[in-house]
Every structure is written in C-alpha cells, then in structure tokens.
C-alpha positions in Angstrom: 138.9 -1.8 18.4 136.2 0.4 20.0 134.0 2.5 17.8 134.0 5.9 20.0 132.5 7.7 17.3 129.4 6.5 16.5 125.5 7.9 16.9 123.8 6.9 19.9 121.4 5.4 18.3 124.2 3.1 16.0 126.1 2.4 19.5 122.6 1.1 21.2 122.3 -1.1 17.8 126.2 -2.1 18.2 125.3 -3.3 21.8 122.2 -4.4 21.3 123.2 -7.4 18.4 126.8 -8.1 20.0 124.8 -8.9 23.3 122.2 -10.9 21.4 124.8 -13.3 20.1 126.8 -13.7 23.1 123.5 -14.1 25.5 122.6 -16.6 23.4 125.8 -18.7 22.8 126.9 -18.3 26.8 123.4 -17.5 28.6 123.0 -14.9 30.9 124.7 -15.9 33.8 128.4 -16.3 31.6 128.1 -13.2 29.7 130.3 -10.6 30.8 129.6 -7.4 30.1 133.6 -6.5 29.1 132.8 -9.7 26.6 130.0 -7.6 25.2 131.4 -4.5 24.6 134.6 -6.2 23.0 132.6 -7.6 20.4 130.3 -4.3 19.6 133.9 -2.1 19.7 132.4 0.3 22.5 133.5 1.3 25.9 131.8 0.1 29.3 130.1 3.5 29.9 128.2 3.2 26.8 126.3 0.1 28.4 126.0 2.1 31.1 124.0 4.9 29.4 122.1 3.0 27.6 121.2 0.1 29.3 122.1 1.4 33.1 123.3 -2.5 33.8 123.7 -6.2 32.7 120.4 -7.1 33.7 119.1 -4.0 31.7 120.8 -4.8 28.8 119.7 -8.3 28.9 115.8 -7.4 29.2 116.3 -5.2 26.6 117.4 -8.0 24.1 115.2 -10.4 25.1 112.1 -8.2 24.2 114.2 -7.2 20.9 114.3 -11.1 20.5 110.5 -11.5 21.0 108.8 -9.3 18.9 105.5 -11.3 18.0 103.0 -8.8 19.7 104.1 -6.1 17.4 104.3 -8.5 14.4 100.5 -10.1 15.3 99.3 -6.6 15.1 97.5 -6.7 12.2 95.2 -9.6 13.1 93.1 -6.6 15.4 92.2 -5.5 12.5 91.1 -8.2 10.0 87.6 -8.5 10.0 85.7 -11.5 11.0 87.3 -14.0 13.4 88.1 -16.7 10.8 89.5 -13.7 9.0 91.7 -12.3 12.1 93.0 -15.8 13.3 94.3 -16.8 9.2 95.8 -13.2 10.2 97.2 -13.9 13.1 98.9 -17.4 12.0 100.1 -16.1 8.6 102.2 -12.7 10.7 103.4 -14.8 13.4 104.8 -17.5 10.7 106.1 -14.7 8.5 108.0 -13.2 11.4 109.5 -16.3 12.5 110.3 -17.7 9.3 111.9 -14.0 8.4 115.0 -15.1 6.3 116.6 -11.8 7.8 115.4 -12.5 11.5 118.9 -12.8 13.1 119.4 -16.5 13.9 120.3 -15.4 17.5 116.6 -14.3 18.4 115.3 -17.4 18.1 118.0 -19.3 19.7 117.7 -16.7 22.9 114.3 -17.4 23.2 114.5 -21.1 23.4 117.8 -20.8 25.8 115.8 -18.7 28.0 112.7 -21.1 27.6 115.0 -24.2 28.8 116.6 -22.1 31.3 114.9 -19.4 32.9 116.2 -16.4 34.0 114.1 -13.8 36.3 114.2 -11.6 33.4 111.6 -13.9 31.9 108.5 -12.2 34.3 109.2 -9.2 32.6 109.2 -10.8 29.1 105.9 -12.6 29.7 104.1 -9.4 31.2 105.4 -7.1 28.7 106.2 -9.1 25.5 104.3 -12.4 25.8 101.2 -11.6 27.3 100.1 -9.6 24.7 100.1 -12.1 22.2 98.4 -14.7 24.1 95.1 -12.5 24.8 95.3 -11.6 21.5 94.8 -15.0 20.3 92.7 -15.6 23.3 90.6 -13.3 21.9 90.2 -14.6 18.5 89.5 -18.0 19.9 87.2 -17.3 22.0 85.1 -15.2 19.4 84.9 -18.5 17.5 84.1 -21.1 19.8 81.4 -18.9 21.8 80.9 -18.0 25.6 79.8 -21.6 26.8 83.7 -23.6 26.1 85.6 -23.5 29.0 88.6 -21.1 29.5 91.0 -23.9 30.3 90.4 -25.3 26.4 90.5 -21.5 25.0 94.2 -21.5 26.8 94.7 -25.5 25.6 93.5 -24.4 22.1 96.0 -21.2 22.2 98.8 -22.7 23.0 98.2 -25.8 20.2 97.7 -22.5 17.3 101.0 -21.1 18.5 102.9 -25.0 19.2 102.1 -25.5 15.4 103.5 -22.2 14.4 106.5 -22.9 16.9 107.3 -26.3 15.4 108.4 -24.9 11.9 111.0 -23.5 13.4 111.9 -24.9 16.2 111.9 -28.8 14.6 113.6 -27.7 11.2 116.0 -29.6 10.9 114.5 -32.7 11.8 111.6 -32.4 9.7 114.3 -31.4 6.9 115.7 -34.8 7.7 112.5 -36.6 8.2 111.1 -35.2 5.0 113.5 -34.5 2.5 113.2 -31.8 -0.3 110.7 -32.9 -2.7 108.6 -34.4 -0.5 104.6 -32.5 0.3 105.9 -31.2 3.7 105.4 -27.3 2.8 108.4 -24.9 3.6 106.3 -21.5 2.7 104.7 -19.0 4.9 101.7 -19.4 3.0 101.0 -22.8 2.7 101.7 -23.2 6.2 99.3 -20.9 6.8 96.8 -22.6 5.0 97.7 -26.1 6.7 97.9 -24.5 10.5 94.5 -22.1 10.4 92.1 -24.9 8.5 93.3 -27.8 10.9 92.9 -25.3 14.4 89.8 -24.0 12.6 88.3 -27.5 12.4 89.2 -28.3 16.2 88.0 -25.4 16.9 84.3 -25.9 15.3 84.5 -29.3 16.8 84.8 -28.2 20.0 81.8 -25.3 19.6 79.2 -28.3 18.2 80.3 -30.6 20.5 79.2 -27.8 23.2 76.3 -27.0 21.3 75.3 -30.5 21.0 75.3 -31.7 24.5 77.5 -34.4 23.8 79.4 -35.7 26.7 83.0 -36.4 26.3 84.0 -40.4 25.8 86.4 -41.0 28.8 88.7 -43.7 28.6 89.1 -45.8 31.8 92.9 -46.2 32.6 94.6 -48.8 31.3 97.2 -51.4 33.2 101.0 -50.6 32.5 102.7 -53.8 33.4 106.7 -53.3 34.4 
C-alpha cells in the first residue's frame, strides 16, 4: 500500500532503504524501479523527484552505503600521527562494526566490489577517494618523504584489508575461532591489535630506509607439474 502522505524527507528515507535492500539482494541490473517503490509504499513519481532516475537512485545508495569518509573524520584532527592513524582505525572499525549499520550496506558494497557497475567511478571519486588520501596522509607523515609512494598505497590498503577482514570474514573466523577463544570481537581491542601491528610495519619500513639496507630478494623457485 503506498504511503502518499508522508514528508519528503520520510519518502527519500522510504526509497532510499527499500532500494538498499533490493540493490543488494538483485544488483543493479535486476532491480526494477516498480520493485522498489512497491516495497517503500510510494508511487513512481516520487523516485522521479527525488532521484530523477534508476541510475540516480542507485548512486545515491551506494554513497549512503559507504559512508567511511565522513566516519574517518575525526582522525584530521587527532594530534600526532600515531595519534591520528589509532583514530583513524578505531572510527573506521566503529562504523563498520555499528550493531545498527543496516546489514544491507555492507553487503552492497561488496556486491558492487565483485561486480562493478559504472556507478562505481563515481563512488571512488566522491566517496572512496577521500578516505584513501586521508590515510595516505597519515602514512606518509610516519614513514617520512624517502619510502616510495607505491608502499604508502601497499601499506594503505593492508591498514584498511585488516579493518575490512572483521567484517567481511565473520563468520569464518566465528567458525575458525569459536567464542571463548583470544580472537577479540570489540572495536577497541581491535583497534589496539590493527594500529600496533601496521605501526610496527610501518617503523620497519622507515629504518629499513633509514638504514640503507637493501631488500633480501629471493631467487624464484622451480614449480614442478
């Protein structure tokens, strides 16, 4: 039954999470729009005035999905590097490991991750890419001008893998490493684990560039068939 009486701002909410669940249980490409506003209890011209089309509406709830630059904000201003990058691990955890974080978000962002859309340009420029030079930026304050930018990005993406892995990999590290066991399930412990073991990697790599030392190099070994 359609809801023709509600505020603007409740119908974009209404169309907003009925999209969210349906993008993320059919995709894009076998969502229907008359599926969508079925499920919020609207009528097709609200879509249309609010979101203008389907490929509108579907940016829109992608970026409302990915939320991690607004949720990282705080790390700009927390002091010392060490200090911003503990930041920066213990918000991004604390927003994906949100108890009330609609389980839809996260599964939309790893059906769009598997199977790209071209609405995922958009979500890098505008959504992603701010979180990425802001932990660029923290990296790069504590390993010093003379590391390459390729391990800043390689370091980057390992900080945010680790963060990723909590949620992505619950359940099989729930089976792996049943309750009781020392695997932590808290934000802050988590924390704790993910900033001191990138911090030491990261310290490694700044003495190792310090130092001189050259990197061991393994010569490639013979896979027989």
């Amino acid at each position: 039954m359609q809801k023709s009486h509600s505020a603007p701002v409740e119908t974009r909410e209404l169309i907003l999470n009925a999209a969210g669940r349906i993008f993320a249980e059919n995709g894009f490409h076998a969502t229907t729009v008359r599926q969508i506003t079925r499920e919020a209890g609207v009528n097709l011209a609200a879509v249309n005035y609010h979101f203008r089309d389907k490929h509108e509406l579907y940016i829109s709830v992608l970026k409302r999905a990915h939320q991690a630059a607004a949720k990282t904000e705080e790390a700009d201003q927390a002091g010392t590097p060490r200090q911003r990058l503990r930041t920066f691990i213990q918000s991004f955890l604390a927003y994906l490991l949100d108890p009330k974080r609609p389980a839809w978000q996260g599964s939309l962002i790893a059906r769009e991750m598997a199977q790209p859309t071209p609405a995922l340009d958009r979500l890098v420029a505008e959504s992603i890419e701010p979180v990425k030079r802001r932990i660029s930026g923290i990296v790069r304050e504590l390993v010093g001008p003379d590391v390459p930018e390729t391990r800043v990005g390689l370091s980057c993406l390992s900080i945010i893998g680790q963060c990723l892995h909590y949620v992505h990999c619950r359940e099989m590290i729930s089976r792996l490493f049943p309750k009781g066991s020392d695997v932590p399930r808290d934000v802050e412990t988590l924390t704790d684990h993910i900033y001191e073991f990138s911090l030491a990697g990261l310290n490694a790599m700044k003495n190792r560039k310090k130092s001189g030392s050259p990197r061991r190099r393994r010569s490639p070994s013979k896979i027989s068939l």
